[in-house]
N, C-alpha and C positions, 0 to 999 in steps of 0.2 A: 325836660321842658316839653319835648312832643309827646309825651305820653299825657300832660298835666293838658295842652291845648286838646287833643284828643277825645280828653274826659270832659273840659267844658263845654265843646260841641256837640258833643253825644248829650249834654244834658240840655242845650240852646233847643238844639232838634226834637227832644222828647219833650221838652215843654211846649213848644209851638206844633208839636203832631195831638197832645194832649188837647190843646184850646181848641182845633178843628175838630176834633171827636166831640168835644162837649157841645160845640157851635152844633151838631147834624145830627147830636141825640139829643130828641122831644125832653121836656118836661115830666118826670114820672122815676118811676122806684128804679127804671134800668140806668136811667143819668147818675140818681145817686152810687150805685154800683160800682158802675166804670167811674165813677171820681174814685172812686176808695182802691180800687185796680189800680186806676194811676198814679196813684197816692203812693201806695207800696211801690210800685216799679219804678219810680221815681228816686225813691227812698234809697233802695236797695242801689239803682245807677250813683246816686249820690257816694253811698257806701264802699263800692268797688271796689276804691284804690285802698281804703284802709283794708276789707279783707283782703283782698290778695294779697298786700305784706304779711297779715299774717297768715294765709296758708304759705306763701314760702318760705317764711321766721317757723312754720309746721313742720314744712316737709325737711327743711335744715335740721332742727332740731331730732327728727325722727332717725334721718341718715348722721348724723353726730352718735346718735344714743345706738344705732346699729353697729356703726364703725368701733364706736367706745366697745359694745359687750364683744363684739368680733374680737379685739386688741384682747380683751381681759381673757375671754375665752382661749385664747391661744398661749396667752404668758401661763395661764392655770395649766395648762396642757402639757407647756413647756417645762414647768418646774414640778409635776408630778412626774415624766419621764426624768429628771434630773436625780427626782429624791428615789424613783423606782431603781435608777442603774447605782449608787449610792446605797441603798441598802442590797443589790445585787452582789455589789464589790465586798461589801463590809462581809459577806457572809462567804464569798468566795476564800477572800484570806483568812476566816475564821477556819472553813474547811480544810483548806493547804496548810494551817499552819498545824492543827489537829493530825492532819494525817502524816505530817513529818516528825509530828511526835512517836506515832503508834509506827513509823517507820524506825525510828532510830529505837525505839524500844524491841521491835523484832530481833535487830542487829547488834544489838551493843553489848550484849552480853558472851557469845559468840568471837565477835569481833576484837573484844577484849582477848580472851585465851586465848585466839589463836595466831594475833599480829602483835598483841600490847597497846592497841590503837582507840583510843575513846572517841568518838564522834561527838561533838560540840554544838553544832548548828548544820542545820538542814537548809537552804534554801530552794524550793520547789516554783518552778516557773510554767505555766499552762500555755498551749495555743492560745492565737488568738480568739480562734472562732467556735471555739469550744464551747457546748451548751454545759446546764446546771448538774449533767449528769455524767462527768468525765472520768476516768480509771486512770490510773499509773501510762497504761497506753500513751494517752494525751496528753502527757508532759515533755515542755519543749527543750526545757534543761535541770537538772537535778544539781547544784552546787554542795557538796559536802564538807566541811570544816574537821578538820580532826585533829586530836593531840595527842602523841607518844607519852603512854605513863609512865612515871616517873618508878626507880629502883623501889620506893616505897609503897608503889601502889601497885606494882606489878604482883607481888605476894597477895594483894589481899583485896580484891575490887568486890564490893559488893551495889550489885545493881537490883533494885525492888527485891531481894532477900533477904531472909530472916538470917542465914549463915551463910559463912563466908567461904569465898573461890579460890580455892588453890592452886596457883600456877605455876609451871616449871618455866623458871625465868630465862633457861638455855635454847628453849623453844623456841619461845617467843622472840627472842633474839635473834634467833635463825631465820626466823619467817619475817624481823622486821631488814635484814641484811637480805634477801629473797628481794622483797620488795620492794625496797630502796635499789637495788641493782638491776633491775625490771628500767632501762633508759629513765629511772628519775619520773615516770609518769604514774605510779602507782599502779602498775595495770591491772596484777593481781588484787588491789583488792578494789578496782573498780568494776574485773569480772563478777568476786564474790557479791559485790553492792545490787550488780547488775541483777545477778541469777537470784539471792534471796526478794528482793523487790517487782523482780517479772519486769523487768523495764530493758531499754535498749540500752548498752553498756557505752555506746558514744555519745549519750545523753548526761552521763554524770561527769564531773568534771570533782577533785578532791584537791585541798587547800590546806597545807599544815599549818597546823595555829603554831 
C-alpha cells in the first residue's frame, strides 16, 4: 500500500510541475516539444510499477535458470565420475581376474607333480590406493582354493597338453604328508606359491576345497 501511495504522488506532483512548465513556456514549436517530453515521462512514471515487476519476475527467472544449469551441471558431473570409477572397477576385476588365471596356469602344472595339489580358485585382492598400473607387488592378499587329487587323477593330469603326465604317486604322497605336517598351515607350498609368483609369502593364505 505505501509503495501504490508513493506512485500516486509521484504522478499528483509530475502532473501539476507539468501544468507550471506549460503555463511559463510561450506559445510556439518549443511548448509543443516539452508537451510530448511530458507526455512520455509521464507515461513511463505511469508505467513503473508494472516494469519493475517485471524486471524482478527478470532477474528471478534468470537466477532460477542459473541455479537450474548450476544443479544440472553438477549431477552431470556427478554421474560421469560415477560411470568413470564403474568402468574403472569393471576393468580392474577383469585385470585381477586375467592375471589369476595366467597365475594359476604358471603353477598348476608343477604344483600337480610335485604335491598332487590342483588350485581351483584364485582370489586376488589390491590395495587400496593402488593406481591402474599395479604388479603382484601390490597385492594386499592372495586367497588360494586348492584340491587334493584324486588316486585317479594322480596318474594322469593333463593340464593345456597334448600328452599325458606321469606321476609317481609315492612321491606325491610324500610331499602331501610333508605338507600337511608343516603345523596344518601349508607352509611349504605357500613358500613355493610365494617364490614362483615373486609376492610376499604372508600375503597368500590357502583354503582346501
Amino acid at each position: 500500500m505505501e509503495y501504490i501511495a508513493t506512485w500516486i504522488t509521484n504522478i499528483v506532483l509530475f502532473i501539476l510541475l507539468a501544468m507550471v512548465v506549460d503555463m511559463l513556456l510561450p506559445n510556439s514549436a518549443m511548448q509543443n516539444y516539452a508537451k510530448m517530453v511530458i507526455g512520455l515521462l509521464l507515461i513511463l512514471l505511469i508505467l513503473t510499477p508494472i516494469l519493475r515487476i517485471f524486471s524482478e519476475d527478470f532477474e528471478e527467472i534468470l537466477r532460477t535458470m542459473e541455479i537450474g544449469n548450476s544443479v544440472q551441471s553438477e549431477q552431470l558431473k556427478n554421474r560421469l565420475e560415477l560411470k568413470k570409477k564403474e568402468i574403472q572397477a569393471n576393468q580392474r576385476a577383469y585385470i585381477l581376474e586375467e592375471t589369476a588365471v595366467q597365475m594359476k596356469e604358471n603353477v598348476q602344472k608343477e604344483l600337480v607333480e610335485r604335491y598332487g595339489y590342483s588350485i581351483t580358485n584364485i582370489n586376488l585382492k589390491l590395495e587400496n590406493d593402488v593406481g591402474e598400473n599395479w604388479t603382484t607387488v601390490d597385492l594386499q592378499s592372495l586367497q588360494v582354493s586348492i584340491s587334493q587329487l584324486s588316486d585317479e587323477k594322480e596318474n594322469v593330469e593333463s593340464i593345456d597338453t597334448v600328452e599325458p603326465i606321469q606321476i609317481d604317486v609315492s612321491e606325491i604322497k610324500a610331499d602331501q604328508e610333508e605338507v600337511k605336517s608343516n603345523s596344518g598351515d601349508y607352509n611349504e607350498l605357500r613358500a613355493f606359491l610365494a617364490l614362483k609368483w615373486g609376492v610376499d609369502e604372508n600375503k597368500i593364505s590357502i583354503i582346501e576345497n
